[in-house]
C-alpha positions in Angstrom: -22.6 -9.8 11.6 -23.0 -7.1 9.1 -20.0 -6.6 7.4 -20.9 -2.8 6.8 -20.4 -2.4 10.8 -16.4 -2.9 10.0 -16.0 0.2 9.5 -18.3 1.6 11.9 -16.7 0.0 14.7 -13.2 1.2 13.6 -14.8 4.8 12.8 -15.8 4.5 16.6 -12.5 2.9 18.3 -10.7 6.4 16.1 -12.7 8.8 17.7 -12.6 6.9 21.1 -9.2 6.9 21.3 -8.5 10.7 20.2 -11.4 11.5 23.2 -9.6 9.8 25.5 -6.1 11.9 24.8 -8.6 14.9 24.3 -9.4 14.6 28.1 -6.4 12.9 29.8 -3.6 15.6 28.6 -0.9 14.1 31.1 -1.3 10.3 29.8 1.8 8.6 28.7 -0.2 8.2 24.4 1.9 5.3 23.8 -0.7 3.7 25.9 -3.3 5.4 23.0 -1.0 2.4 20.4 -1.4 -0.2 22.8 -5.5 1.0 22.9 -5.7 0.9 19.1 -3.5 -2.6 18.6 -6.1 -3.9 21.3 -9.2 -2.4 19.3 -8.0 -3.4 15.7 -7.1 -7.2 16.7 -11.0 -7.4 18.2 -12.5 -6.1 15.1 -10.3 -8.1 12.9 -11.7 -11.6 14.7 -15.1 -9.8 14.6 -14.4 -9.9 10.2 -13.9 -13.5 10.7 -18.0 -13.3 10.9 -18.8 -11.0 9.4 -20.9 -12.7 6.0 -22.4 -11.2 2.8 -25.4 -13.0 3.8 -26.3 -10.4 6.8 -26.5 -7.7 4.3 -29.9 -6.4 3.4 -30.0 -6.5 0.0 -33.1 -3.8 -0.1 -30.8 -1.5 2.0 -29.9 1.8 0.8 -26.0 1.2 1.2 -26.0 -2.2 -0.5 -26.2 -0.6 -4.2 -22.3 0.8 -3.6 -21.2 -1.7 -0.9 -19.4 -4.4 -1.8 -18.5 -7.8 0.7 -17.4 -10.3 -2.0 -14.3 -12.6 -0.7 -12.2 -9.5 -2.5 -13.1 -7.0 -0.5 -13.3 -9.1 3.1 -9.9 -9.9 2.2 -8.4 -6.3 1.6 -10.8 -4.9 4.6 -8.1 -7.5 7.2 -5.3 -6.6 4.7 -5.9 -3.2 5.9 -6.4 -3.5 9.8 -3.3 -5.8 9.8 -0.9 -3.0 7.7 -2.8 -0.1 10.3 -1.9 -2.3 13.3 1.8 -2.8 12.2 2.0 0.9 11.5 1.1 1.3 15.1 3.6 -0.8 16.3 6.0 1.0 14.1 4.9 4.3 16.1 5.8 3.3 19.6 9.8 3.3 18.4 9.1 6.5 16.1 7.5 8.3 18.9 10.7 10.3 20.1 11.3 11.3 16.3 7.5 12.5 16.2 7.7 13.9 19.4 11.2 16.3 18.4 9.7 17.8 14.8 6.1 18.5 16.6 6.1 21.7 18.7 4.1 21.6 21.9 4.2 22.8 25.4 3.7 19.3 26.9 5.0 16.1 26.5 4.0 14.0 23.5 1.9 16.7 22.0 0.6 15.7 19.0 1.5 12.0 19.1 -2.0 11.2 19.9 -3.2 12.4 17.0 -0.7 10.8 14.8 -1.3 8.0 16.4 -5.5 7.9 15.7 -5.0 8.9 12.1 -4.0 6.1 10.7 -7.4 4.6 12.1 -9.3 6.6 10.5 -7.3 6.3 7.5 -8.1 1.8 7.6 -12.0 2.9 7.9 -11.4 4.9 4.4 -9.3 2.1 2.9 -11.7 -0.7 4.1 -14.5 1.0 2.7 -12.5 2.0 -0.5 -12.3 -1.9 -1.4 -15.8 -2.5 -0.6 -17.1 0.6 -2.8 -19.2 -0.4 -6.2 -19.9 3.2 -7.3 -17.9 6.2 -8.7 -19.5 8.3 -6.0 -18.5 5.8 -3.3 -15.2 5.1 -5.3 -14.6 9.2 -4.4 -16.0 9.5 -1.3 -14.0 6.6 0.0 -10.6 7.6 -1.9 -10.8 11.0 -0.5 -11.1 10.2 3.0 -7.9 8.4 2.5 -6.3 11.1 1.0 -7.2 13.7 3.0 -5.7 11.4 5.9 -2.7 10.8 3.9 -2.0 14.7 3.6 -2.2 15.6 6.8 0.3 12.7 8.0 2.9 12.9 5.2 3.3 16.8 5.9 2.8 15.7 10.1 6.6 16.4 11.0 6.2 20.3 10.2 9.4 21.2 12.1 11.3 18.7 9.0 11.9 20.9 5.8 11.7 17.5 3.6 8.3 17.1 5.4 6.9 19.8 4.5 8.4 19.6 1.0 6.9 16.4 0.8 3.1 16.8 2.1 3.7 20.2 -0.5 4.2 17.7 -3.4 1.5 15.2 -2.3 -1.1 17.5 -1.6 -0.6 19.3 -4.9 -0.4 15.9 -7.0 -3.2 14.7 -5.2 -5.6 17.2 -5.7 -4.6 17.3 -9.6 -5.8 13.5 -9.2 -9.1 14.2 -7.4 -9.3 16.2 -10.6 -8.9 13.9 -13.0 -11.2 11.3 -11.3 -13.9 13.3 -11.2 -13.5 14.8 -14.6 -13.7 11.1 -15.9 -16.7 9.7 -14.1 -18.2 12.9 -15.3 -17.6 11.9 -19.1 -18.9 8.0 -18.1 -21.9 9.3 -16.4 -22.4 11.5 -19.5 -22.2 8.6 -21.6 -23.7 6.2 -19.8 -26.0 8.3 -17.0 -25.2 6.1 -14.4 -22.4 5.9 -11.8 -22.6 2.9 -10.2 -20.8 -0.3 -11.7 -23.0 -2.5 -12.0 -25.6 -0.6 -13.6 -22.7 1.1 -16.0 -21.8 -2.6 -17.1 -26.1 -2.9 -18.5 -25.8 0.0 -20.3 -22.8 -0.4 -21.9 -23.8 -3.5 -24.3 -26.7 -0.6 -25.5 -24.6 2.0 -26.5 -23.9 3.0 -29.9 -20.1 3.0 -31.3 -20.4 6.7 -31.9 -20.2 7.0 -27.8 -16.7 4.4 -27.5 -14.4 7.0 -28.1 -16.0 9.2 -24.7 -16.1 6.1 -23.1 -12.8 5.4 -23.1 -11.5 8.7 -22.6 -13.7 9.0 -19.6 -11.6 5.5 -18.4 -8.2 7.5 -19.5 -9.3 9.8 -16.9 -10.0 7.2 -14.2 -6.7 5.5 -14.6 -4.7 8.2 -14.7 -6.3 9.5 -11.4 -5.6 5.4 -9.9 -2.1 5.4 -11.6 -1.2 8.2 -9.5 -2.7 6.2 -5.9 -0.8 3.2 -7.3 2.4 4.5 -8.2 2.8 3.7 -12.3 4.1 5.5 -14.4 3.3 8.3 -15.7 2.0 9.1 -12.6 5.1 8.0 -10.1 7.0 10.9 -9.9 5.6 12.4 -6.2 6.7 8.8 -4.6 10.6 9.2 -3.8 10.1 12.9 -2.2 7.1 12.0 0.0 8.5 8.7 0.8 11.2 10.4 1.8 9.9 13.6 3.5 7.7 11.9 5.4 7.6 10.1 8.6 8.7 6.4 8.1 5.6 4.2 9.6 3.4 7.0 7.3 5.8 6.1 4.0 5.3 2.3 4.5 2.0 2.7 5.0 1.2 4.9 1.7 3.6 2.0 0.3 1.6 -1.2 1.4 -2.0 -0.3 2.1 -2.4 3.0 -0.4 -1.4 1.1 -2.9 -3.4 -2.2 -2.6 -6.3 -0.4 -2.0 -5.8 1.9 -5.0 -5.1 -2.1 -6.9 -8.3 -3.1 -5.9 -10.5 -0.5 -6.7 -8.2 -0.5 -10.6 -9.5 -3.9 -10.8 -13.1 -3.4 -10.2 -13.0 -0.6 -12.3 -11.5 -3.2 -14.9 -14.3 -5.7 -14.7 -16.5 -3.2 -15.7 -14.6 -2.1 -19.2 -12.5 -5.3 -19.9 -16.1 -7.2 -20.0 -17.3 -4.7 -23.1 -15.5 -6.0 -26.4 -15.5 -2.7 -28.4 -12.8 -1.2 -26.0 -10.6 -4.4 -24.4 -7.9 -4.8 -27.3 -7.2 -1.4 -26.9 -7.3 -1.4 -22.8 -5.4 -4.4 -22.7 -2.6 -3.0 -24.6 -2.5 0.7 -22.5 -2.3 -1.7 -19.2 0.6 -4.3 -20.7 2.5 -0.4 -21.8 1.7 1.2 -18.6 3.1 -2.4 -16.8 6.0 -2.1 -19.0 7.2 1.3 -18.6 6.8 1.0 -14.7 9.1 -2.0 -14.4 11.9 0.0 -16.4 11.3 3.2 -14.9 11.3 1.4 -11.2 14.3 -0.5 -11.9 16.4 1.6 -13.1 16.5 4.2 -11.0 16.7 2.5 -7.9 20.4 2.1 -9.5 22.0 4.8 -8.3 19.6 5.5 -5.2 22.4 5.5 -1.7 19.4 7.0 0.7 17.5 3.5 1.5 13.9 5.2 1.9 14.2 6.7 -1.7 15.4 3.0 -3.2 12.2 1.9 -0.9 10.6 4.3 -3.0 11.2 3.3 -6.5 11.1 -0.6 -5.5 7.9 0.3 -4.9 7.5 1.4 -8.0 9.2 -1.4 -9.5 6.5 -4.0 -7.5 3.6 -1.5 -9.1 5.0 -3.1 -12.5 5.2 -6.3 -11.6 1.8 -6.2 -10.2 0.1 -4.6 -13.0 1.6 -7.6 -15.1 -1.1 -9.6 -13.6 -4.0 -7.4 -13.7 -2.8 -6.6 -17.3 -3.7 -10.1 -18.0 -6.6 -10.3 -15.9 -8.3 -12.3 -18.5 -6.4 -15.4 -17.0 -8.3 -16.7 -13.9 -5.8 -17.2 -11.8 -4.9 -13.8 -12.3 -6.4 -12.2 -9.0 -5.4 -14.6 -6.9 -1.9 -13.7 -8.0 -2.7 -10.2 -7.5 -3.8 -11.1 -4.0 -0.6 -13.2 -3.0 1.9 -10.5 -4.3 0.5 -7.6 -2.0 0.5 -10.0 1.0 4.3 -10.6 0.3 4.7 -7.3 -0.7 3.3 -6.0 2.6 5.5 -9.1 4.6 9.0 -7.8 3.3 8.2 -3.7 3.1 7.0 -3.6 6.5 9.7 -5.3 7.7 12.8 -3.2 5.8 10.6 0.3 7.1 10.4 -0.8 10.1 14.2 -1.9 10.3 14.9 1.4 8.6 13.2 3.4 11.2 15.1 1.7 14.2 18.1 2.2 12.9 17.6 6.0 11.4 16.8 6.3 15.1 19.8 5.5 16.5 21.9 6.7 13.7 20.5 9.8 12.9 19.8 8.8 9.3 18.6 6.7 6.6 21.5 6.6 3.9 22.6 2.5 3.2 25.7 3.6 4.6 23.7 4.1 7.8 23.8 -0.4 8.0 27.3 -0.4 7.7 27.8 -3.1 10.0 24.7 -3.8 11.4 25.3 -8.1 11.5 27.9 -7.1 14.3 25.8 -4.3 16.1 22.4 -6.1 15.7 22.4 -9.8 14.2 18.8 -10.6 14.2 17.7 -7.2 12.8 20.5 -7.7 10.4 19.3 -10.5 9.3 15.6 -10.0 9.1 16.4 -7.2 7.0 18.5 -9.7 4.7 15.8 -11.6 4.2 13.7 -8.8 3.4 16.0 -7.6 0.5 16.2 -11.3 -0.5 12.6 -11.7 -0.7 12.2 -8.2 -2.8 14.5 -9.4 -5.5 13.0 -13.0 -5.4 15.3 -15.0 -4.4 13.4 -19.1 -4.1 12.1 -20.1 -1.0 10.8 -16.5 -0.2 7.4 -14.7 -0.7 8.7 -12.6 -3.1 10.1 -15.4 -5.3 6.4 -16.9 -5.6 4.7 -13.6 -5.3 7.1 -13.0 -8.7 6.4 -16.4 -10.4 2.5 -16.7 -9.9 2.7 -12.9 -11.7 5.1 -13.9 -14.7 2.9 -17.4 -15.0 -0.5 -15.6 -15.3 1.6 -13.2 -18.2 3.1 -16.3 -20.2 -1.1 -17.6 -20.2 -2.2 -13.8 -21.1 0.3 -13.9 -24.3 2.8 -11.0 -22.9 5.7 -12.3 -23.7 7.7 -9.6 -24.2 6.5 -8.5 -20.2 8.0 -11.4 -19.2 11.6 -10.1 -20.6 11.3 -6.7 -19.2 10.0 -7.8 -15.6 13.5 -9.9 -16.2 15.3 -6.3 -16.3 13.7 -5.4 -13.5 14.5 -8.6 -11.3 18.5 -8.0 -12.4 18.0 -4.0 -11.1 16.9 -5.3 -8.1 19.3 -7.8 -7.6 21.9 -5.0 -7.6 20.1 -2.2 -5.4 18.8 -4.6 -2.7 22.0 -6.9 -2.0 23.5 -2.9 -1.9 22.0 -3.2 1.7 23.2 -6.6 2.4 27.1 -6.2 1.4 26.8 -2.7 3.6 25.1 -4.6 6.4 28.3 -7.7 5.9 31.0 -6.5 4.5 31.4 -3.1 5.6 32.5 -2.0 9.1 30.4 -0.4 11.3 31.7 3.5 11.8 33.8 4.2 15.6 31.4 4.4 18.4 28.4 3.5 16.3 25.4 3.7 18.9 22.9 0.9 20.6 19.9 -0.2 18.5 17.4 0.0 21.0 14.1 -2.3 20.1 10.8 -2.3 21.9 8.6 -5.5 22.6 6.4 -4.8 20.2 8.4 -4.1 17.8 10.5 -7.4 18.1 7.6 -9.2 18.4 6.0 -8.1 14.7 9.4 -7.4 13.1 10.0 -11.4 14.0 6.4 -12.6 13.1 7.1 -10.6 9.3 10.4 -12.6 9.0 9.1 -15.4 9.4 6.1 -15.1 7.3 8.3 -14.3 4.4 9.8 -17.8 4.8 6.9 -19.7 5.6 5.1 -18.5 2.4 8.0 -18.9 0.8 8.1 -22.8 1.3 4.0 -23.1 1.8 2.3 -20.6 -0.3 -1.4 -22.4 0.7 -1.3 -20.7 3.9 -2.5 -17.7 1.7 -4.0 -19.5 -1.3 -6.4 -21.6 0.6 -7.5 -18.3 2.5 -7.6 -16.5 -0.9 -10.3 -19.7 -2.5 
């Protein structure tokens, strides 16, 4: 099968699906999730053969189209995170349903529901992408998406505050992309990657100082899609403001996509001597000043989707250690590992989060108090996704951690390794915030039912788990990453 048909089928099942609550106005549009898990789990066995091989190398498309074992790996990373968004919806649903006027029932939760479909198609063919014009194309579809669902809830005042902030940030970023590839095609007069990485060995020194400014440009515009700072301070309003399967979503599968295309865009400039001294130390800086900045202002942070928020931030850090030192070969499998446990134990505290802000009518850690004696096993999945966020041993996010801070100690940064220490001992302290609220506090007078759905339990339990089992036996990944 032709991997470039991916996308095409999931195009298709997005449009299908908003056709189908187009005409049936009276349907019950949870039915629309259960439709898309259906869809998304055939077309992720359908990757399973899908091959390079089937692509026609004389075609068109397969000068900015990309099937390498990255991208086949990041095009299921992103069905899975869409499909456990979905799930996340069916519980959401009566939140969406309140903040969304309509004269019918479960107006406009079909649409929020397709979005993020079409939203997988742009981040699967975001990983794939080889060109600057498919590199935009791509990254704009996602956006685009990503706008209209972070300001979806437009009867919420944070909402709207929030899709304000990330439409205006965005499109500054959009800028800057396309003001950089401008100044490497000027240089170079070619946008596509490969051909960009033939010409450079040609060019005179005169033209290094455009070149690199023209990558300046670039990162800043993929710092901002990633969440580093300079470029991080949109992440606690939107993640915040906006509807809680949408804010793990721009947390897990935004930000690995953005990861991957920062890494092909790497390749291209870390492989030209003149300018990798000086990009290797802007990445180390950049890795650096994320850690800090993440860490320590998740310290104060009470409201548990803004602490979501900066950890994020924090995981950016610890993830650019490892394409910071990229130069190490087992760099990118590293890379690879910590998004799938970063997407194991995220997915599971958002989706914990938006059960209980359901119930409770909130999101502040004070809204757990007590939630081992109200709900045990929720409780105690979300333990063990704190624990796994500050890297405690014998969880993903211990060996996510240690593959990173090995591939930094081979690089030569050192001094990375003490700061991504600081940030460990930040997190210790903001996640286990969660756990002593969640064990040690009481749970307030009449403190309402948890209700769960299936689907939910099901996925919320299969995450958990995960996080253990990769803990203990990492090859279940590795072997799968080569």
């Amino acid at each position: 099968m032709n991997p470039i048909y991916l996308e095409a089928l999931v195009v298709t099942l997005g449009i299908g699906l908003l056709m189908s609550e187009a005409f049936d106005a009276k349907m019950d549009k949870r039915y629309l999730v259960y439709a898309g898990l259906l869809g998304l789990g055939i077309i992720f066995v359908a990757s399973l053969f899908a091959l390079p091989q089937y692509i026609d190398a004389s075609a068109p498309y397969a000068a900015f189209y990309s099937a390498d074992p990255m991208a086949m790996f990041f095009k299921r990373f992103a069905i899975i995170c869409t499909m456990v968004v979905l799930v996340m919806t069916i519980d959401y649903a009566p939140i969406i349903e309140r903040f969304i006027p309509g004269e019918t029932k479960g107006a406009g939760l079909g649409e929020f529901i397709t979005l993020p479909i079409f939203t997988c198609a742009g981040l699967m063919w975001m990983v794939s992408a080889t060109d600057f014009i498919a590199i935009f194309v791509s990254l704009e579809l996602v956006t685009i998406s990503f706008y209209v669902l972070v300001a979806y809830l437009r009867r919420s005042h944070t909402t709207l505050e929030a899709g304000t902030k990330y439409l205006i940030l965005g499109a500054l970023s959009t800028g800057f992309i396309v003001y950089g590839v401008t100044w490497i095609f000027g240089v170079t007069g070619q946008t596509n990657l490969a051909a960009i990485a033939a010409v450079l060995p040609t060019l005179p020194p005169a033209s290094h100082t455009a070149l690199l400014f023209g990558f300046g440009l670039v990162l800043i515009a993929l710092g901002f899609k990633i969440g580093a700072v300079p470029f991080q301070f949109w992440i606690p309003d939107v993640y915040q403001g906006a509807a809680t399967p949408i804010s793990a979503y721009l947390s897990v599968a935004s930000k690995a996509a953005g990861f991957i295309v920062l890494v092909r865009v790497l390749d291209l400039f870390l492989g030209f001597e003149p300018l990798r001294p000086r990009i290797d130390v802007l990445l180390a800086f950049i890795a650096g000043a994320t850690l800090i900045f993440g860490g320590l202002s998740a310290l104060p942070q009470r409201n548990f989707k803004r602490l979501l928020s900066y950890s994020s931030v924090v995981h950016a850090g610890f993830i650019l250690m490892a394409v910071a030192s990229l130069g190490v070969a087992f760099a990118r499998t590293a890379i690879q590992f910590y998004l799938v446990a970063y997407l194991l134990m995220t997915f599971v505290a958002f989706a914990i989060t938006a059960l209980v802000a359901r119930a409770a009518g909130g999101d502040d850690i004070s809204h757990f108090a007590g939630l081992s004696r109200r709900a045990p096993w929720l409780a105690g999945a979300m333990m063990l996704s704190m624990l796994s966020l500050a890297g405690i041993p014998f969880t993903a996010g211990f060996l996510g951690k240690l593959f990173v801070f090995q591939v930094a100690i081979e690089a030569g940064h050192t001094w990375l390794i003490l700061v991504g220490a600081v940030a460990v001992a930040c997190g210790f302290y903001s996640y286990l915030l969660v756990v002593r609220a969640m064990y040690w506090q009481p749970a307030p007078d009449n403190a309402p039912e948890i209700p769960v759905s299936l689907a939910s339990s099901i996925s919320v339990s299969a995450l958990a788990a995960l996080i253990l089992v990769l803990g203990v036996y990492p090859q279940v990944v590795l072997g799968w990453l080569g």
